[in-house]
N, C-alpha and C positions, 0 to 999 in steps of 0.2 A: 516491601520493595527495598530494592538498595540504596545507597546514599545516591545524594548526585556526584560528585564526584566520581564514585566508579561506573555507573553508568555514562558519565560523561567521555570518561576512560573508553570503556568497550565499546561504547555506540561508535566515538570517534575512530575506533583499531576499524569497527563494521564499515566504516562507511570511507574509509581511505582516508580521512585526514579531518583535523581539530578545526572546529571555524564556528564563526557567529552563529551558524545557523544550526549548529548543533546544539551549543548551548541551551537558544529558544528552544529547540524543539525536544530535547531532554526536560527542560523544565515544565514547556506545554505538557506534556506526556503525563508527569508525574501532579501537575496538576488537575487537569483534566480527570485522572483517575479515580485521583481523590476527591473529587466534587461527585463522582459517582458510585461513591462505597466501594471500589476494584484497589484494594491495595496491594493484592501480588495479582496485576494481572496477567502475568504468563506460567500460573500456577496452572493445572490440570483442572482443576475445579471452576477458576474463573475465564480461563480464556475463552471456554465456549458462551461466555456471557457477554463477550465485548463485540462491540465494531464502532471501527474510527473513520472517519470520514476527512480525507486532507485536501485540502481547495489548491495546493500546489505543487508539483512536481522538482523540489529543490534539496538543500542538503539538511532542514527541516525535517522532511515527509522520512526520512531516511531513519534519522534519532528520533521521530514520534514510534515508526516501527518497530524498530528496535527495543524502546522501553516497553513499550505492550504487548508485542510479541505477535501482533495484527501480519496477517498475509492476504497477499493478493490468492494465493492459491487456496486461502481456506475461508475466502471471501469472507475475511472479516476487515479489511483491509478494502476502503470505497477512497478512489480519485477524481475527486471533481476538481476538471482541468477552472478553475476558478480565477488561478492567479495572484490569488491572494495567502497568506502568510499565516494559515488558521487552521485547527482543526477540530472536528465535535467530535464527545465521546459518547457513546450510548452504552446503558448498561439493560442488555435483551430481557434479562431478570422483572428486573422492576419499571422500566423504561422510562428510567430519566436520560434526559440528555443537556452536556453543555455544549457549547460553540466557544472554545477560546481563541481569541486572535489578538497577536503581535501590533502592540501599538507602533505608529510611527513617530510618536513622540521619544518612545525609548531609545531610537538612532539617533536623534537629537541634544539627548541628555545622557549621553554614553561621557562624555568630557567631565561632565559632575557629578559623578560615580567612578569614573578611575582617572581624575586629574593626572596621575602621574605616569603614567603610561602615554610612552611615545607611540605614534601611529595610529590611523583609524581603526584599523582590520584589527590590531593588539588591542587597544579601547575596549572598541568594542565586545570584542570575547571576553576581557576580565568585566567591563558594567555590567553586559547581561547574565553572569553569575551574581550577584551582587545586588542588584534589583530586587527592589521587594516584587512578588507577585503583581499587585494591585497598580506597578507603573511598565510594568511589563508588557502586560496582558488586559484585555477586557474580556467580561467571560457573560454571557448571555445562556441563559435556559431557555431552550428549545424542544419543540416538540418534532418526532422525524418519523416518521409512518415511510414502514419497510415492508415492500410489496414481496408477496411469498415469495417468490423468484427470487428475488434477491438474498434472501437468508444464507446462511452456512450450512452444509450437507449435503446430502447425495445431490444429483439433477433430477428435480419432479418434472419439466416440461421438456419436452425436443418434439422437433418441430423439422422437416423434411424441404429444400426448396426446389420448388416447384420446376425450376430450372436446370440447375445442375446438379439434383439430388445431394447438396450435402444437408449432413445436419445441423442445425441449429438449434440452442441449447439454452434455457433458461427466460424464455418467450425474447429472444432480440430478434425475432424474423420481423420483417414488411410486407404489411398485406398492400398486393399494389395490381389495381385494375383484376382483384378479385382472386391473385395468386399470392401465395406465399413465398417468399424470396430471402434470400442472404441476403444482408450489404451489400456483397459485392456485386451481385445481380442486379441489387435496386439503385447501384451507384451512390450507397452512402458509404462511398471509400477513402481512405489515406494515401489510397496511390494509384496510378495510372495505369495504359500500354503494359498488362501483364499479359507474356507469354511466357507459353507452357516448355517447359526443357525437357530433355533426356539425356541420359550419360549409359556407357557401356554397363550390361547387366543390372541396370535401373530398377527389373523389374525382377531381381533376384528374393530369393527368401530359401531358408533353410529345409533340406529334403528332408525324407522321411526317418533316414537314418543320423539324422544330425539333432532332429527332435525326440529321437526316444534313447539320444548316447544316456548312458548310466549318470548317476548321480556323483558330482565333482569331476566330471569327464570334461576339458577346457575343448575350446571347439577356437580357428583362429579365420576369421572372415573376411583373410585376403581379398577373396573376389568380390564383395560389395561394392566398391569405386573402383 
């Protein structure tokens, strides 16, 4: 794994800009790893061995990703909307797991670790380098039982709703009053009053002679919108 410092670097350029919560969450990362034998975890070899699990949605969750190389698209990468400042790391291999989480004592003692440093938000980013692990962090070994669905790889479940015939992928249907259903059907949604649109040639797609042009033939799709 790389130092923290250039990780510190790159995660910050990834994630738009340098801050407390990069810090933590570079050093959660490279901790967490290490308590689970993954030390290049975005090597070829291990990444298909990790998934991290982040309790928050913040500039954290962002530099834990970034260090491990965890994706939401290659569901290695789990968001539990928690709200809290922590992340577990499992290693699929051998199945250990930690659970590290940001003390809120370290916000506190951010002053006694960079006395000389004017301003909270600067403080703070130089303490939480600076911190030993152990006033950082608390780190708990956990056990985390990973329902097959859930793993990394192709989709082994889909599932059809009964309503509106879409598919649904990886057992998230609702069985409700004896059908299978979307969310959206069973009302476990994010959003309301949706209606359906159309726009001019909505329902365009490429003819016969646009799908067998030659190979490096550019094709330009003026009339989609």
């Amino acid at each position: 794994m790389q130092d923290f410092q250039t990780l510190l670097k790159s995660s910050a350029a990834a994630h738009g800009h340098l801050c407390p919560g990069q810090a933590v969450g570079v050093r959660m990362a490279m901790l967490g790893c290490r308590l689970i034998g993954l030390e290049e975890p975005t090597s070829r070899d291990q990444i298909k061995k990790l998934i991290v699990y982040v309790e928050m949605d913040r500039c954290t969750a962002d530099a834990v990703a970034h260090v491990t190389g965890v994706k939401l698209g290659r569901r290695s990468l789990k968001f539990m909307d928690y709200g809290i400042m922590a992340a577990t790391f499992v290693n699929l291999e051998t199945g250990r797991a930690f659970r590290v989480v940001s003390t809120e004592e370290a916000r506190d003692l951010a002053a006694a670790y960079a006395p000389e440093i004017e301003g909270k938000y600067a403080r703070q980013l130089e303490a939480y380098q600076r911190m030993p692990d152990s006033v950082l962090f608390r780190v708990q070994e956990v056990d985390v039982h990973i329902n097959d669905e859930d793993m990394p790889g192709p989709t082994r479940y889909k599932a059809a709703c009964s309503c509106c015939g879409q598919v649904v992928r990886d057992r998230r249907e609702v069985i409700k009053d004896g059908l299978t259903l979307c969310k959206p059907c069973a009302d476990l949604v994010y959003f309301d009053n949706a209606k359906e649109i159309t726009w001019p040639n909505m329902n365009w797609k490429p003819d016969e002679s646009l799908t067998q042009r030659p190979e490096g033939a550019k094709v330009l799709y003026d009339n989609c919108f």
